[in-house]
C-alpha positions as CSV (number, residue, x, y, z in Angstrom):
1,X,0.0,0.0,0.0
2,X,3.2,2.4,0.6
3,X,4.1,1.7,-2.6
4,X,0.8,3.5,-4.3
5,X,1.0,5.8,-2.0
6,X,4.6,7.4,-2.7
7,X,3.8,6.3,-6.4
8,X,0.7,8.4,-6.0
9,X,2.2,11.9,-4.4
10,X,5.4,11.4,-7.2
11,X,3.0,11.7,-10.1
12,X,1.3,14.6,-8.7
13,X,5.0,16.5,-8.3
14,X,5.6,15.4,-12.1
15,X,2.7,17.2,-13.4
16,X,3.2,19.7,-11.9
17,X,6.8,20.0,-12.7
18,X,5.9,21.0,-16.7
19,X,4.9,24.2,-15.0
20,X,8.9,25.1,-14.5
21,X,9.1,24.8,-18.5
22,X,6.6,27.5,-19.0
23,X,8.8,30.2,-17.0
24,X,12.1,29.3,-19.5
25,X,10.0,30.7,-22.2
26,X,9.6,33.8,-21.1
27,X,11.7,36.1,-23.0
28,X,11.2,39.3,-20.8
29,X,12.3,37.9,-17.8
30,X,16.0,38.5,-16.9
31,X,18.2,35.5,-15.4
32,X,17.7,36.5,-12.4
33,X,13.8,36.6,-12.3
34,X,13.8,33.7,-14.0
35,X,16.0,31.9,-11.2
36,X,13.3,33.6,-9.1
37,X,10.6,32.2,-10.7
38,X,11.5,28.8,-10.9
39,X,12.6,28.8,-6.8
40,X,9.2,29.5,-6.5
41,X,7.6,26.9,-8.8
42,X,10.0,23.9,-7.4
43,X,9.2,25.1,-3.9
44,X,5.6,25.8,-4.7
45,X,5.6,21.9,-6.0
46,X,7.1,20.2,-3.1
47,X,5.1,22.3,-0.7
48,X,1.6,20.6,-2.3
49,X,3.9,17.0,-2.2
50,X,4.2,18.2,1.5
51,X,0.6,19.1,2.2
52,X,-0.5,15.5,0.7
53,X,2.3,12.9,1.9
54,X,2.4,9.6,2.8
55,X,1.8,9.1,7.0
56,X,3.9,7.3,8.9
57,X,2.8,8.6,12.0
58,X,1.6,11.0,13.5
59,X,4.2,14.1,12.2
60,X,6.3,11.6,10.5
61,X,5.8,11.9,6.6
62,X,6.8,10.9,3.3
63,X,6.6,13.3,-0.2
64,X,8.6,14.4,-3.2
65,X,9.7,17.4,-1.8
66,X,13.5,15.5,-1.8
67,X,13.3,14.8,-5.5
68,X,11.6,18.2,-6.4
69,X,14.6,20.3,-4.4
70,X,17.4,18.4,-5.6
71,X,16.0,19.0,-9.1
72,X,15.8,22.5,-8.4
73,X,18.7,23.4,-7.4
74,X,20.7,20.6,-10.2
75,X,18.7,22.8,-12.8
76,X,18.3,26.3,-11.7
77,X,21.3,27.0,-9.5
78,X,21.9,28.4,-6.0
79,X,19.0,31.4,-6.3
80,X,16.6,29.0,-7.5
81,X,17.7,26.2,-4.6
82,X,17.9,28.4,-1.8
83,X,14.1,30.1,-2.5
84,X,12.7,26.5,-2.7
85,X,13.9,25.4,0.5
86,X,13.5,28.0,2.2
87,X,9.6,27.6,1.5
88,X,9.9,23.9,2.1
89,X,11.8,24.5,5.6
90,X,9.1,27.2,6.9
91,X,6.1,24.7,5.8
92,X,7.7,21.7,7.1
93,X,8.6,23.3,10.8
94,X,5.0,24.4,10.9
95,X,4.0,21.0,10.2
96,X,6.0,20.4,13.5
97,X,5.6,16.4,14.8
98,X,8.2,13.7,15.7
99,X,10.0,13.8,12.1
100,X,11.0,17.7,12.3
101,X,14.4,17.2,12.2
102,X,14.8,14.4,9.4
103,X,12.5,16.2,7.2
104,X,14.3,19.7,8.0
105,X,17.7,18.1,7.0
106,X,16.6,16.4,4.1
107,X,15.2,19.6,3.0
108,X,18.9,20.8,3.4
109,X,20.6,17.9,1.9
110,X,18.7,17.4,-1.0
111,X,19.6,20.9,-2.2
112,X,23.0,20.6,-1.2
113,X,23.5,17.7,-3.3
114,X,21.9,19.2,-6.2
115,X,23.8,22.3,-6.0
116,X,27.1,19.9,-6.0
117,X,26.0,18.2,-9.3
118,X,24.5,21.7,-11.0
119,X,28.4,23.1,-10.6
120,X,30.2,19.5,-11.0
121,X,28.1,18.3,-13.9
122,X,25.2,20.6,-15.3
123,X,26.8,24.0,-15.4
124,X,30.2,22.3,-18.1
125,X,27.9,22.2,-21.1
126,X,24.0,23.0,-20.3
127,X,22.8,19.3,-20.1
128,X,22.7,15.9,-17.8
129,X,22.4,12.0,-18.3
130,X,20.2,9.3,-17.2
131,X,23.4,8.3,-15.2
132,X,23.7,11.4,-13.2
133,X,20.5,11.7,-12.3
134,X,19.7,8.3,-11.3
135,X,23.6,8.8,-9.3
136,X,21.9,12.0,-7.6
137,X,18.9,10.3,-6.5
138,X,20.4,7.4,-5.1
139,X,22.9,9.6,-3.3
140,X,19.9,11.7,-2.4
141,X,17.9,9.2,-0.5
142,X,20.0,7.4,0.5
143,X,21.0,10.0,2.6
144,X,17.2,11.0,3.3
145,X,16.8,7.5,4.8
146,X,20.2,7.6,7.0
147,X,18.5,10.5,8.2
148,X,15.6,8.5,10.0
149,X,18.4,7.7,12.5
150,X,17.7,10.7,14.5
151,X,14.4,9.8,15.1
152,X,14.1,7.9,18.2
153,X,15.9,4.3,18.1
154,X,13.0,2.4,18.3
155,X,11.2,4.3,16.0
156,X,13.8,4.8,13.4
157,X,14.7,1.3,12.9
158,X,10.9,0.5,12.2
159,X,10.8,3.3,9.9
160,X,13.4,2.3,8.1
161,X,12.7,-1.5,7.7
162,X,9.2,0.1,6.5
163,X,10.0,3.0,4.2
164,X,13.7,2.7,2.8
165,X,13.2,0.0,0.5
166,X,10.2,1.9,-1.7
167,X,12.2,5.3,-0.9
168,X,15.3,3.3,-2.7
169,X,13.1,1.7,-5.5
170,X,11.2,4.3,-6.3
171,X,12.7,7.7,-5.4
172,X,15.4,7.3,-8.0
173,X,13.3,6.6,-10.8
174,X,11.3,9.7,-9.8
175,X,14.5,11.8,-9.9
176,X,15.2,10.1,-13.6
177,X,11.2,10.7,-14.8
178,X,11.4,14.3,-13.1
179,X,14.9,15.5,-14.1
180,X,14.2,14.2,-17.9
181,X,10.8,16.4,-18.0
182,X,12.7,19.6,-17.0
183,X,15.6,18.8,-19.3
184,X,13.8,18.0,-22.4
185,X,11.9,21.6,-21.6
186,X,15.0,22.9,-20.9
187,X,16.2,21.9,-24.0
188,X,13.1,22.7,-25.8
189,X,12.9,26.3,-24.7
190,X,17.1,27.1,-25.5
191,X,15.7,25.6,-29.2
192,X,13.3,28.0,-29.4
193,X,15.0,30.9,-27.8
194,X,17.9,30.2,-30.5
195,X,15.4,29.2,-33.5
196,X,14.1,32.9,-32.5
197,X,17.5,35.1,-32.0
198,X,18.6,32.7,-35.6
199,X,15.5,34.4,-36.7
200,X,15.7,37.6,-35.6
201,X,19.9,37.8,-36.5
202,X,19.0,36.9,-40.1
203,X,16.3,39.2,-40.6
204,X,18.7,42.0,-39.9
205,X,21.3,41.1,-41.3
206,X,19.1,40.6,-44.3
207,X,17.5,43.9,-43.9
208,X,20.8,45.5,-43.1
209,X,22.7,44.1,-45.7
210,X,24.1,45.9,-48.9
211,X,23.9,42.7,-50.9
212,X,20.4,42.1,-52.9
213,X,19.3,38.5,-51.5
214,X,16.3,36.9,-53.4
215,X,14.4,33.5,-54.6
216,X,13.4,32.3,-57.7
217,X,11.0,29.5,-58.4
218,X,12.0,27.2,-60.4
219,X,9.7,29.3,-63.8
220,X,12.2,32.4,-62.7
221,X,10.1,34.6,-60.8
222,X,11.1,36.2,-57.9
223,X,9.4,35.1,-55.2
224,X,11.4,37.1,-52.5
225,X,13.9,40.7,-52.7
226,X,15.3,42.0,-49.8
227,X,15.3,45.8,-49.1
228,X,18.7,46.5,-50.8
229,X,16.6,45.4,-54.3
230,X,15.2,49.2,-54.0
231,X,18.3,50.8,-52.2
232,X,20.4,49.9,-55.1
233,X,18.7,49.4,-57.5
234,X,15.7,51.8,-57.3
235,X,12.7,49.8,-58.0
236,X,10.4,49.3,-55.5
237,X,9.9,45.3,-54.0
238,X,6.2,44.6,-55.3
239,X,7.4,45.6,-58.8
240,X,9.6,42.8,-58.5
241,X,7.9,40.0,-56.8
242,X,6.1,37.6,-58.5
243,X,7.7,38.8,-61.4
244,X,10.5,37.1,-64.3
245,X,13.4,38.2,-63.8
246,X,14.9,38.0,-67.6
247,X,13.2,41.9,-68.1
248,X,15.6,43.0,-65.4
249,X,18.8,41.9,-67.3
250,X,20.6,43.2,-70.0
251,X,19.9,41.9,-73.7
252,X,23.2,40.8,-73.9
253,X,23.5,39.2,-70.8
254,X,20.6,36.9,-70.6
255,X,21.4,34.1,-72.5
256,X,24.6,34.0,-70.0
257,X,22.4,34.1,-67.3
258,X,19.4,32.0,-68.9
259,X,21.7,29.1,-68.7
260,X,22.8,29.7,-65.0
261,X,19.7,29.0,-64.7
262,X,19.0,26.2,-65.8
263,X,23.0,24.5,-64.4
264,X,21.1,25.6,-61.2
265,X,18.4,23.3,-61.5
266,X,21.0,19.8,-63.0
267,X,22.5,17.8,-60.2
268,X,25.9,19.1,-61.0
269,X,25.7,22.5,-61.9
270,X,28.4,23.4,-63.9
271,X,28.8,27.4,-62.0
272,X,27.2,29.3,-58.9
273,X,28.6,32.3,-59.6
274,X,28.0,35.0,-62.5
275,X,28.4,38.5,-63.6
276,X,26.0,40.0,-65.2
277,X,24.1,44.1,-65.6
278,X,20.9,44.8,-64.3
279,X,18.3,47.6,-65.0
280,X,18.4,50.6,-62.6
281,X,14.8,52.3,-62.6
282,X,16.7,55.3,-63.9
283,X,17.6,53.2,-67.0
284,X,21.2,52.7,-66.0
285,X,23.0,49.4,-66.0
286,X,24.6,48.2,-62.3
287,X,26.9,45.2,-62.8
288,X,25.9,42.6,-60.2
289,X,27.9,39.1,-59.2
290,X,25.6,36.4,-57.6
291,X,26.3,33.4,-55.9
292,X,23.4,31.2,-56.0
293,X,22.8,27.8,-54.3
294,X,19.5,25.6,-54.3
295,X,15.9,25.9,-52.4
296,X,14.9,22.3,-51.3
297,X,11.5,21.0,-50.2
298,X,11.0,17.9,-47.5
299,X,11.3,15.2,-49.9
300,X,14.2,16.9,-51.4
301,X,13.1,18.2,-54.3
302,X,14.6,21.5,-56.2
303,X,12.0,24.1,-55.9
304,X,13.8,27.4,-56.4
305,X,17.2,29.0,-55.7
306,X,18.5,31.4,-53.2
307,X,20.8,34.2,-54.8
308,X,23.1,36.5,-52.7
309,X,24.2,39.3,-55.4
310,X,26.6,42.0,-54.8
311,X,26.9,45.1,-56.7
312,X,30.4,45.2,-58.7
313,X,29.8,48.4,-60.6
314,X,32.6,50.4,-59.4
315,X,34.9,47.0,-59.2
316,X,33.8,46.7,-62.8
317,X,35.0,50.1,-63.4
318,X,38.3,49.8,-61.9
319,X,38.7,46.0,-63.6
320,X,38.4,48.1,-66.4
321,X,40.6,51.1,-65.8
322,X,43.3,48.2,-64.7
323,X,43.1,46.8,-68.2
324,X,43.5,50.0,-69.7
325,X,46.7,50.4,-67.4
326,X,47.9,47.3,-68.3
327,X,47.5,47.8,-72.0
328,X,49.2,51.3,-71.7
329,X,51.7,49.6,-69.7
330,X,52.6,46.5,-71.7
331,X,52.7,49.1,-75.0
332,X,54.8,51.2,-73.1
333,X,57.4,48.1,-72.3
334,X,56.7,46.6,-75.7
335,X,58.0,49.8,-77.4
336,X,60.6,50.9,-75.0
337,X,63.7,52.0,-76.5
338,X,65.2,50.3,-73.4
339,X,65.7,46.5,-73.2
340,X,63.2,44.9,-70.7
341,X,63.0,41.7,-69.0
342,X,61.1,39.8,-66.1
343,X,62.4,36.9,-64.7
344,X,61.7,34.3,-62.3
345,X,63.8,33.8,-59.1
346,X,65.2,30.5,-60.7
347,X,65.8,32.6,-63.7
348,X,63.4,31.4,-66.0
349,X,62.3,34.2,-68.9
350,X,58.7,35.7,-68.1
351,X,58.5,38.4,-70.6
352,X,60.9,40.2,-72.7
353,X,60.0,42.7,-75.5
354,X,60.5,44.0,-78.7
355,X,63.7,45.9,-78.3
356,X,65.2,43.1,-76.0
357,X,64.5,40.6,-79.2
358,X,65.9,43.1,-81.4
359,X,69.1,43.6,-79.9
360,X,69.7,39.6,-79.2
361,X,68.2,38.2,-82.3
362,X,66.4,36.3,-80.6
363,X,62.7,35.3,-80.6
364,X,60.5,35.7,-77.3
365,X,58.8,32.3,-78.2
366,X,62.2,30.1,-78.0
367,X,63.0,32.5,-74.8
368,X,60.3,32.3,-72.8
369,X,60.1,29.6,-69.9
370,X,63.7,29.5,-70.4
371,X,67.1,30.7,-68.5
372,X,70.2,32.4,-69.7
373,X,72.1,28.8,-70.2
374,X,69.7,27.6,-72.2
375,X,70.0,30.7,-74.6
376,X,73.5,32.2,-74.8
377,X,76.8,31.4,-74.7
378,X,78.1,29.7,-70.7
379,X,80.5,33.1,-70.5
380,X,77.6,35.1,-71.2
381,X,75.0,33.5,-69.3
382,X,76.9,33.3,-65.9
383,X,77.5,37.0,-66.3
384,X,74.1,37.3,-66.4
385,X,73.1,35.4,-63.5
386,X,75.9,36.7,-61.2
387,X,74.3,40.2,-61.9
388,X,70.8,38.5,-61.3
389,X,71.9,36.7,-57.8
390,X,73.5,40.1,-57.1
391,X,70.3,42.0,-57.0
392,X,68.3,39.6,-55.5
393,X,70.8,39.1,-52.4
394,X,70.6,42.3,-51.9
395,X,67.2,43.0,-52.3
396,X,67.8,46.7,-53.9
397,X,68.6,48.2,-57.1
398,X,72.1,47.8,-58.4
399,X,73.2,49.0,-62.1
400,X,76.2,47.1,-63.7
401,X,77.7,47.1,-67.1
402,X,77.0,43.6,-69.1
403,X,78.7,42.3,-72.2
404,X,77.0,40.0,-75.2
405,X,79.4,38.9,-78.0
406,X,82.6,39.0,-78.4
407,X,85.2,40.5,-80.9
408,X,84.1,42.5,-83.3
409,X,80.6,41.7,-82.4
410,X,81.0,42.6,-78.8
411,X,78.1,45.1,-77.5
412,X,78.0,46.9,-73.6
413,X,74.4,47.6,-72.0
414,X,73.8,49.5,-69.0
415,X,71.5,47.3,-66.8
416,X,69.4,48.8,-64.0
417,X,68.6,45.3,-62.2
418,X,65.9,44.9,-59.8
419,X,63.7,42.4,-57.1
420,X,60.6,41.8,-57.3
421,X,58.4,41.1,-54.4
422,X,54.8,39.8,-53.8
423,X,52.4,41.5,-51.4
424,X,54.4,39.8,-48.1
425,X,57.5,41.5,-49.7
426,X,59.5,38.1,-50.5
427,X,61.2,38.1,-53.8
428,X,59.4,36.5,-56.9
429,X,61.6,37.4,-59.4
430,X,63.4,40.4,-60.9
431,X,63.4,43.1,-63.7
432,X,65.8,44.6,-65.6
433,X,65.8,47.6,-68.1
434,X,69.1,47.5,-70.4
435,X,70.1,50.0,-72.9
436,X,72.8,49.5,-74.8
437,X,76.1,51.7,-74.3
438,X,78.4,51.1,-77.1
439,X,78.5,54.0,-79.1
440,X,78.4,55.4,-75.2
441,X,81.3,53.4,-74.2
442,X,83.3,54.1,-77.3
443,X,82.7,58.5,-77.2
444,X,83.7,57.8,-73.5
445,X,87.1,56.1,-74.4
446,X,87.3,58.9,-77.3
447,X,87.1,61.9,-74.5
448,X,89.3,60.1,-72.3
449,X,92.3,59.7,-74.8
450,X,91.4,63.4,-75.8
451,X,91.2,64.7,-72.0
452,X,94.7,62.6,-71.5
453,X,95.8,64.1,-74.2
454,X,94.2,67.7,-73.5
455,X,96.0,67.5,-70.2
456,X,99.4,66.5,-71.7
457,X,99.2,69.9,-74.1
458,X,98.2,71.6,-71.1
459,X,101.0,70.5,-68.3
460,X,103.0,71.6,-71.4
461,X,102.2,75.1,-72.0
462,X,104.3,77.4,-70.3
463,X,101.7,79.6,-69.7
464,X,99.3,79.8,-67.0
465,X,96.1,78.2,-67.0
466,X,93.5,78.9,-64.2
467,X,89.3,78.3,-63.7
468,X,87.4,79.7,-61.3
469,X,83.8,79.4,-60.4
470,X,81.1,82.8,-59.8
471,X,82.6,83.1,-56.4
472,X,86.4,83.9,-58.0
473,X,87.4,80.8,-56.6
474,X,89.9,78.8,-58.3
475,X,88.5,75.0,-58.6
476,X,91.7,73.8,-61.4
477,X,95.0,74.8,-62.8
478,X,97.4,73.4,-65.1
479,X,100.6,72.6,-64.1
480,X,102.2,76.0,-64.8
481,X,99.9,77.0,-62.5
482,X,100.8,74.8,-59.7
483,X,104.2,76.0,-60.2
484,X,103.5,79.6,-60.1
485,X,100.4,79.3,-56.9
486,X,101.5,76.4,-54.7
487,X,99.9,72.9,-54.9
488,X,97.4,74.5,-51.8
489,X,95.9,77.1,-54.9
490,X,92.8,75.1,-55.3
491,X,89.6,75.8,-52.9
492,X,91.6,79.4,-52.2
493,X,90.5,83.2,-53.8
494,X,91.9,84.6,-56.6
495,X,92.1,88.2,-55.1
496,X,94.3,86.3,-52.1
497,X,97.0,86.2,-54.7
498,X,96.6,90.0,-55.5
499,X,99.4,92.3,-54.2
500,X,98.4,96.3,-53.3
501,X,95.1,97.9,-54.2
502,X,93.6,96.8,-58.0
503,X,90.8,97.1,-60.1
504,X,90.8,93.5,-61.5
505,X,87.7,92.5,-60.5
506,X,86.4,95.7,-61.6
507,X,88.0,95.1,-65.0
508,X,86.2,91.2,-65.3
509,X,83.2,92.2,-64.4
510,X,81.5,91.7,-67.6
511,X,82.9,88.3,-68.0
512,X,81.0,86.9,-65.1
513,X,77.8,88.7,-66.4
514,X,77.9,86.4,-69.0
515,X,79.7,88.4,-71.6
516,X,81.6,86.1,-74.6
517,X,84.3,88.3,-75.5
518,X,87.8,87.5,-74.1
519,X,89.3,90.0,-71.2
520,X,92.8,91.4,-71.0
521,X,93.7,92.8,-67.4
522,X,97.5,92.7,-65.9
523,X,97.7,92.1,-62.2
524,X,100.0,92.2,-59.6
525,X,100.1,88.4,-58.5
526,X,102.3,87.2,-55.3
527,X,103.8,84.0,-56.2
528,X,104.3,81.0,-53.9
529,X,108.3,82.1,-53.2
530,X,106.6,85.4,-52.0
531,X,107.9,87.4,-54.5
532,X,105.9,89.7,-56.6
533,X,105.5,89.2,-60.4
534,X,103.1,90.8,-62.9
535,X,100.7,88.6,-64.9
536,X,99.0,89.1,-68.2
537,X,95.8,87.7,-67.7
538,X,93.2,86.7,-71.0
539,X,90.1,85.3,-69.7
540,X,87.0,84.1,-71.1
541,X,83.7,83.0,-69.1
542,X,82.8,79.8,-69.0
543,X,79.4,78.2,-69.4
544,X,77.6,74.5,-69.6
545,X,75.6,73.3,-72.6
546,X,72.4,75.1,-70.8
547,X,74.1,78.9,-71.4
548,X,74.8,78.9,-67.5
549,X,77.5,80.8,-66.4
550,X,79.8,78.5,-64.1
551,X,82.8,80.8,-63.7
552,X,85.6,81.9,-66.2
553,X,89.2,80.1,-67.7
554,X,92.1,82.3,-68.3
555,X,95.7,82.2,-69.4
556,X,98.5,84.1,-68.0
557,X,102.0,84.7,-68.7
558,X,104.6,86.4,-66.3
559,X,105.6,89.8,-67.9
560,X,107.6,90.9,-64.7
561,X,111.2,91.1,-67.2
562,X,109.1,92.1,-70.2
563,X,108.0,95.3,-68.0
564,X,111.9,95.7,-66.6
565,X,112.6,95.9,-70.2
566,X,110.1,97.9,-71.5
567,X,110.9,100.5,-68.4
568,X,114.5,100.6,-69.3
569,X,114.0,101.5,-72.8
570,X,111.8,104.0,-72.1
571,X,114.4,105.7,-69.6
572,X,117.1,105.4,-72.3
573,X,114.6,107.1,-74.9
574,X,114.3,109.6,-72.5
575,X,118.0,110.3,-72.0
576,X,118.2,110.3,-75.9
577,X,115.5,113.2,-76.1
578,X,116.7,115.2,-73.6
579,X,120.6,115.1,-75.3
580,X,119.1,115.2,-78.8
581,X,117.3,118.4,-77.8
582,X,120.5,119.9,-76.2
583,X,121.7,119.5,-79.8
584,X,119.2,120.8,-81.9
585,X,119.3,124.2,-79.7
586,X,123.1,124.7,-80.3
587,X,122.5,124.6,-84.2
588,X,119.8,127.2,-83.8
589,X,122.0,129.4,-82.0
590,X,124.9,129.1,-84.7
591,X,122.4,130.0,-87.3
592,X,121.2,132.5,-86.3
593,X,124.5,134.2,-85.2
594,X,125.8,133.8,-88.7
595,X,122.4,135.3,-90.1
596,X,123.5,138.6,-87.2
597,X,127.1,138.5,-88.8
598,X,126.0,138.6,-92.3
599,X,123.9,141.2,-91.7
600,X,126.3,143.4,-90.3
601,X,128.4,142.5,-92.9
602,X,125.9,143.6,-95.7
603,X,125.2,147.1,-94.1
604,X,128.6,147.4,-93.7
605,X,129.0,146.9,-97.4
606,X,131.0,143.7,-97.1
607,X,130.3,140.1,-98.6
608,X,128.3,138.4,-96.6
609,X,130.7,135.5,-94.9
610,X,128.5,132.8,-94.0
């Protein structure tokens, strides 16, 4: 008869146990309420367990309220728990009687325990076993019938010949029954919560998204746009659903996308993604990419397809601005005057053009995919790929002279030689631009033998040869000039040189205003012994291949004994005059005393003498 009884009060506390599931679905309560709620509930439950039990004796009973609060508290935690027996506790010490104190502590112990297994178990991953719970209930009564040994001795062994088997058998089960209900609405509710934030999540995104998501049937009409339909393209939703969609596509795109279409519908479709224009309502065309996959029904079945489509106008646009780059580029390199090259970093030929065949005689198509060795000579080729290596174990720039042929045949180029690198900056490959420097080389060997040679006449000369720059500062001399200055004259002033107060610069002037004509100005020039010497300067400006003046270039020669000369002769002419002109005066006087004596002579009546 015990055995209906407890049977009886369990079933009762697993109906009402279903209410606990009701509270889960509750989106407006917080955790905390919710906790609150279900305390409540679970305590509510055992309380009516409590109020209809199974009589030992007289304040001695039997209910579900052990199952109920270990439940609780396994489920709902320690705010949940401690609600629920606190209820429990108040009824069951008003209930006073014999069995106070076994029924208060397994009020206590049954929530302990499930508080144990809710942080050892539950709480790792949001879910329990058939072996844990029927573990907790055993462990639960087991304890709740150890308890009856603080009743009084002779009472509690009768009690617990009496009531610990069916407590043993039964209470377990009731934990398993019990603890499966709550889980499975546990689990039920999470589903739904989930199935309605999945919900909620994509219809946002949906509406929030920039991408134009829609279904077609399986005829091609659209059978759902999203929002960005009208933000991008301008036409509102109900002109579009239920409609085709082959007027929204441009003519000479649709049999492209006609047959998308229909790959969508095979059970290998050949694509899922195309590119294709569609009709603004302003009568433009955006270019659109769509990635489509298939709508199935229960059984299976294709009934439509889901297509995601992003607008690629712009990308379109710089696709095509990049092609136009490219083109301009690859012309550019095709017609270069410069040799050009691309290489791989085992040295394989990538692309070479016109001017590179040109100046090899070689053809790109028996170049390409191929390395130096396997196109020119061993000399040639390891030059080649020593220069190669060079750049690329440096990873910079570098610019060498390189040799093809050899004799008479024998050309120079001047390579500029670089890395190149992919978007993590290691190093692909490398480029080179040549141009060829013979006639280059040759004009510079030419100029050299003539500024050796230039040189040569000019250590020669006896005169003087000087340059300055605009600031009158001498930046080369010949040897002569060396000789004359000091070997410390270059970097120093020309007026440093000048001895007393002269006009020299005055004089030059011109010359550094650009003037072309050449300059003649004697200076007095201190020469590196100390001694003073006078120089004859001619001096020209000097000016680059622009017009721009740099400085001026002028001779000199030392006229220090041509002046000594020159002022000795002049003293001796001087002499000469002065005694010449004592001379001449004594002839006058003689003449014109004879003319006085002849004169006398003829008045006197005489023949004139003289």
């Amino acid at each position: 008869m015990i055995y209906l009884h407890l049977i009886y009060n369990l079933s009762m506390l697993v109906a009402l146990s279903v209410l606990s599931g009701f509270v889960g679905q509750k989106e407006k309560f917080s955790d905390k309420q919710k906790a609150a709620a279900q305390g409540i509930i679970f305590g509510s439950v055992a309380m009516v367990g409590m109020l209809y039990p199974v009589n030992f004796s007289h304040g001695l009973i039997f209910d579900g309220r052990s199952v109920v609060l270990s439940l609780c508290a396994l489920f709902f935690g320690p705010v949940s728990a401690a609600i629920s027996a606190s209820m429990t506790l108040i009824l069951r010490i008003s209930q006073g009687g014999v069995g106070i104190t076994p029924g208060v502590l397994v009020i206590s112990t049954s929530s302990m325990i499930g508080l144990v297994f809710h942080y050892k178990v539950y709480s790792k991953n949001r879910s329990i076993n058939t072996r844990h719970l029927f573990l907790m209930g055993l462990l639960v009564h087991l304890l709740m019938v150890l308890l009856m040994l603080t009743l009084p001795s002779d009472m509690a062994w009768n009690v617990i010949k009496k009531i610990g088997l069916p407590v043993m058998l039964i209470y377990p089960v009731a934990t398993i029954l019990i603890g499966k209900v709550i889980s499975d609405n546990l689990e039920k509710s999470y589903y739904l919560l989930n199935l309605k934030l999945s919900e909620e999540k994509y219809r946002v995104l949906i509406e929030n998204s920039h991408d134009v998501i829609y279904t077609l049937s399986k005829e091609g009409v659209f059978t759902f746009v999203s929002e960005a339909w009208t933000k991008l393209l301008g036409h509102p939703t109900e002109q579009v659903l239920n409609h085709p969609f082959e007027p929204f596509v441009h003519p000479d795109d649709l049999p492209a996308c006609m047959k998308f279409f229909q790959s969508m519908f095979t059970s290998t479709p050949e694509i899922n993604v195309i590119n294709y224009r569609v009709k603004h309502s302003d009568g433009s065309w955006r270019w659109h990419s769509t990635k489509a996959v298939t709508l199935r029904g229960e059984k299976g079945n294709i009934t439509g397809f889901l297509g995601i489509a992003r607008d690629i106008t712009e990308q379109k646009k710089i696709e095509l601005e990049l092609r136009k780059n490219q083109k301009f580029t690859s012309d550019l390199i095709e017609h270069s005057g410069a040799l050009v090259f691309v290489k791989n970093i085992e040295g394989k030929y990538l692309l070479i053009n016109g001017r590179w065949e040109k100046a090899t005689g070689l053809k790109r198509e028996n170049v390409l995919g191929k390395t130096d060795h396997e196109v020119f000579p061993k000399e040639t080729a390891d030059q080649f790929r020593k220069n190669d290596l060079e750049a690329i174990d440096k990873g910079e720039t570098i610019q060498i002279e390189e040799v093809l042929g050899d004799g008479d045949d024998k050309k120079y180029f001047l390579s500029v030689k670089f890395p190149i690198k992919d978007d993590y900056g290691k190093i692909t490959g490398i480029c080179g631009m040549t141009t060829e420097s013979t006639e280059y080389r040759l004009t510079q060997v030419n100029l050299n033998k003539l500024a050796i040679k230039h040189k040569a006449i000019l250590d020669t000369v006896p005169d003087i040869v000087m340059e300055v720059d605009n600031n009158k500062v001498y930046t080369w001399a010949n040897k002569s000039g060396y000789e004359f200055f000091g070997d410390d004259v270059i970097g120093k002033e020309a007026a440093s040189y000048f001895v007393g107060e002269q006009e020299t610069y005055k004089i030059v002037k011109p010359l550094f205003e650009g003037k072309e004509n050449v300059i003649y100005v004697e200076s007095l020039q201190r020469r590196k012994d100390g001694k003073v010497r006078v120089l004859a300067w001619w001096c020209k400006v000097d000016k680059d291949i622009s017009g721009n003046i740099l400085g001026g270039i002028s001779s000199a020669r030392d006229i220090t004994e041509q002046r000594e000369y020159e002022n000795t002769i002049r003293m001796k002419n001087k002499e000469l005059e002065e005694l010449n002109g004592l001379m001449i005066g004594r002839e006058l006087k003689m003449i014109e005393l004879k003319e006085e004596i002849n004169q006398l002579l003829k008045e006197m009546g005489s023949k004139p003498k003289y």
